[in-house]
N, CA, C and O atoms as a GROMACS GRO file, in nm:
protein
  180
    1UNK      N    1  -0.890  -0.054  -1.171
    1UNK     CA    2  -0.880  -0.115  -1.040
    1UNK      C    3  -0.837  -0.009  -0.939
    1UNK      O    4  -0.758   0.077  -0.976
    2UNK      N    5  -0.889  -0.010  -0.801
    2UNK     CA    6  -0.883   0.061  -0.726
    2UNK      C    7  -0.746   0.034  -0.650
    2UNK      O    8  -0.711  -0.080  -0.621
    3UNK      N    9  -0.677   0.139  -0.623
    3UNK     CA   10  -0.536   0.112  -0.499
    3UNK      C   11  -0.568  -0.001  -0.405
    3UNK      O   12  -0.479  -0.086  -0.407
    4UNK      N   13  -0.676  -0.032  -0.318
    4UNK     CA   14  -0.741  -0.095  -0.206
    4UNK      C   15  -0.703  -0.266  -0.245
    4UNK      O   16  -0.636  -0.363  -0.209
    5UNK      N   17  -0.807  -0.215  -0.354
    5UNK     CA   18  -0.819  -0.388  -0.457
    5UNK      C   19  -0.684  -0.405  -0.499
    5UNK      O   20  -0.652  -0.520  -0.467
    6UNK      N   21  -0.591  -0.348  -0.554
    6UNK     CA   22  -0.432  -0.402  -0.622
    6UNK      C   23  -0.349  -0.467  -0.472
    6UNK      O   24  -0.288  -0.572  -0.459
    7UNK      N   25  -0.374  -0.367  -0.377
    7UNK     CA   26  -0.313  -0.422  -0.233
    7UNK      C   27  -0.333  -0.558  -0.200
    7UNK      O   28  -0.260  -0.653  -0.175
    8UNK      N   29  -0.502  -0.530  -0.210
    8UNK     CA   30  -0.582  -0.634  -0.108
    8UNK      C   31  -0.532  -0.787  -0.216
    8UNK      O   32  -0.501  -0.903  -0.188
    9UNK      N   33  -0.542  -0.721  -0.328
    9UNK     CA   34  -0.426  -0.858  -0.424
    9UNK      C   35  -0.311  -0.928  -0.388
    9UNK      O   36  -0.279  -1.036  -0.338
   10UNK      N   37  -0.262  -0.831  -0.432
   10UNK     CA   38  -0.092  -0.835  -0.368
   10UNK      C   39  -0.100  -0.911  -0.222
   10UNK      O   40  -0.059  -1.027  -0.229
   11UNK      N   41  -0.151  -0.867  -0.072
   11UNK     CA   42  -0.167  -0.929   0.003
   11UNK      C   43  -0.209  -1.059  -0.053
   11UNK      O   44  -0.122  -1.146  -0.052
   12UNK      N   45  -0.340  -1.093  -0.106
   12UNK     CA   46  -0.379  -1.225  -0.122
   12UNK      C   47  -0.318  -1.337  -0.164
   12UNK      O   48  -0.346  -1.455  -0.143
   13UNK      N   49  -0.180  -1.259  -0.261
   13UNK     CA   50  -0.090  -1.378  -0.313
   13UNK      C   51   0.038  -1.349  -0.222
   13UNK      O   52   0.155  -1.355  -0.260
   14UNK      N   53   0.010  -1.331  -0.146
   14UNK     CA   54   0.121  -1.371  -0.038
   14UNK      C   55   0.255  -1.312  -0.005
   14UNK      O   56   0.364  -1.359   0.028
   15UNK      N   57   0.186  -1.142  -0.033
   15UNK     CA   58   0.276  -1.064  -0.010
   15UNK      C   59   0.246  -1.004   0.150
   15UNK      O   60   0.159  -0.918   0.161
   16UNK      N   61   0.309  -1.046   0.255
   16UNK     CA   62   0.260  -1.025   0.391
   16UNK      C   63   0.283  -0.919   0.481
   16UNK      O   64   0.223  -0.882   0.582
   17UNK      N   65   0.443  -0.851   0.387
   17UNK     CA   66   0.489  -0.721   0.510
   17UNK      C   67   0.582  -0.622   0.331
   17UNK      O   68   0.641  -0.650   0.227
   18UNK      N   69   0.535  -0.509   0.408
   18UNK     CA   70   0.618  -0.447   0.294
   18UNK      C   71   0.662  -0.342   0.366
   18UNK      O   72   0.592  -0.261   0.428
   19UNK      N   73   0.838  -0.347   0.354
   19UNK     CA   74   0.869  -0.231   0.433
   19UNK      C   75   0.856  -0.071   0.419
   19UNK      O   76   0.847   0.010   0.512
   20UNK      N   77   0.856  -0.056   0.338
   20UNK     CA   78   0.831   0.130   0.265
   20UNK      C   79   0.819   0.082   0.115
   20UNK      O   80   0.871  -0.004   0.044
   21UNK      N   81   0.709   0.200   0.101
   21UNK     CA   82   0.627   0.234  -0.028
   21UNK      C   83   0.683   0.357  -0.047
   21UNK      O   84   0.664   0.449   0.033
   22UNK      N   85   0.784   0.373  -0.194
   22UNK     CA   86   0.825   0.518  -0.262
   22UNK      C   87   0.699   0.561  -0.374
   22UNK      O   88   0.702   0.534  -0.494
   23UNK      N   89   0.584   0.640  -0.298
   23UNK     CA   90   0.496   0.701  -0.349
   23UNK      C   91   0.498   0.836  -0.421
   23UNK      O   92   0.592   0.904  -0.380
   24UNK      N   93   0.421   0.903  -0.522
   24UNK     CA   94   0.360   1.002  -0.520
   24UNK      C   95   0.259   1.056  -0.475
   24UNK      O   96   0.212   0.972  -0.398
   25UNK      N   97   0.199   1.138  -0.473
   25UNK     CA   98   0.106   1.216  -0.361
   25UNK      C   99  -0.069   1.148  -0.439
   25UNK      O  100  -0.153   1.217  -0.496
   26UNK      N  101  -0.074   1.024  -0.418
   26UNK     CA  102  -0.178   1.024  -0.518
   26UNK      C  103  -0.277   0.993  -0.392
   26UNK      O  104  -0.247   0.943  -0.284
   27UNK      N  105  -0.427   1.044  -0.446
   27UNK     CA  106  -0.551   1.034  -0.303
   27UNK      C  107  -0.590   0.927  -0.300
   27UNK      O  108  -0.585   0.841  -0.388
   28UNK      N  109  -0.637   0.920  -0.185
   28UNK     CA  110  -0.585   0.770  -0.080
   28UNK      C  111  -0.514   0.703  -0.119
   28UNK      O  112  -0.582   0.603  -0.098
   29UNK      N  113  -0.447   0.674  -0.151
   29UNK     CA  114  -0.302   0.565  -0.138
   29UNK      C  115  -0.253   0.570   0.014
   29UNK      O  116  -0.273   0.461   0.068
   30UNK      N  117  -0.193   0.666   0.101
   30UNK     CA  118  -0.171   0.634   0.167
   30UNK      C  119  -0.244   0.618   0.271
   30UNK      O  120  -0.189   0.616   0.381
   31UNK      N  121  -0.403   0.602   0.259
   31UNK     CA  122  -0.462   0.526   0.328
   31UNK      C  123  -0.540   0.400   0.299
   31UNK      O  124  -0.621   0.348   0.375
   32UNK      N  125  -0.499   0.350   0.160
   32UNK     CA  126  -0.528   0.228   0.089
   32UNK      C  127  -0.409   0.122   0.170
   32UNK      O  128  -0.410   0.014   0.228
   33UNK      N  129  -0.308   0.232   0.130
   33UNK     CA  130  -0.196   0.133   0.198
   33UNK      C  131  -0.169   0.086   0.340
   33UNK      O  132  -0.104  -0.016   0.362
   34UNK      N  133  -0.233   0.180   0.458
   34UNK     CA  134  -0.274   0.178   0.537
   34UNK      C  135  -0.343   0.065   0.620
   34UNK      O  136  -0.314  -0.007   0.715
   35UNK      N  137  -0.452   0.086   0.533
   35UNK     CA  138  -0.516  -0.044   0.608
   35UNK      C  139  -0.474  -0.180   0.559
   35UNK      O  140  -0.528  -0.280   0.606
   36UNK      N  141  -0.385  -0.187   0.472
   36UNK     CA  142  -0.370  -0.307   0.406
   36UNK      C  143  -0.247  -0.387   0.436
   36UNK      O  144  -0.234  -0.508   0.417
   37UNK      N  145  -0.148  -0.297   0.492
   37UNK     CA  146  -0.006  -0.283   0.554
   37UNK      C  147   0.044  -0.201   0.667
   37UNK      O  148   0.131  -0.116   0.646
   38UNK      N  149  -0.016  -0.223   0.809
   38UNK     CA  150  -0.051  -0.075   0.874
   38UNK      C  151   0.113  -0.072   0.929
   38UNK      O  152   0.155   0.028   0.987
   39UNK      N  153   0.195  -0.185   0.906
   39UNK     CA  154   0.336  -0.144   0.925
   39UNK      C  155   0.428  -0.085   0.823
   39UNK      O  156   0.545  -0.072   0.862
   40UNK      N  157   0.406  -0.055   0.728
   40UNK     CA  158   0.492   0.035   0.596
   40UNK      C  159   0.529   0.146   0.637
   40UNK      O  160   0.454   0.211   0.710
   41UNK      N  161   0.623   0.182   0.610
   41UNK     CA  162   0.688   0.335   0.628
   41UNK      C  163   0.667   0.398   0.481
   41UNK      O  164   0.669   0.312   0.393
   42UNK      N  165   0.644   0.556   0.428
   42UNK     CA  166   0.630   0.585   0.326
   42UNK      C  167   0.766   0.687   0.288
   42UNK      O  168   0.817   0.777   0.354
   43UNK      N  169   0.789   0.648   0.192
   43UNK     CA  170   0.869   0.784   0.114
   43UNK      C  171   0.810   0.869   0.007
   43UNK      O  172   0.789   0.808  -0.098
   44UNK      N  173   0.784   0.968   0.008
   44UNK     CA  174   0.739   1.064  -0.081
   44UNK      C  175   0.831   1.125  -0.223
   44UNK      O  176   0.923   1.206  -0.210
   45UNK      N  177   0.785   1.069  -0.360
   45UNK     CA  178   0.900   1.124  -0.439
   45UNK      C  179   0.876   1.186  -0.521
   45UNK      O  180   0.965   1.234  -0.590
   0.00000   0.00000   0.00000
């Protein structure tokens, strides 16, 4: 499953605002997360 699709999940069951995502540097994620949550703040770990 793609980052986009696990989000676009997560949103669908009624996850509506997420304040910061503690990521690793993985490609697109933080623009999966992006469009899916364009208010998240990220932490890099």
């Amino acid at each position: 499953m793609k980052q986009i699709e696990v989000l676009n999940d997560l949103k669908n069951r009624g996850v509506e605002e997420v304040q910061i995502f503690s990521v690793d540097s993985l490609t697109r994620l933080k623009e999966a997360i992006q469009a899916t949550y364009p208010n998240a703040k990220f932490k890099y770990a």
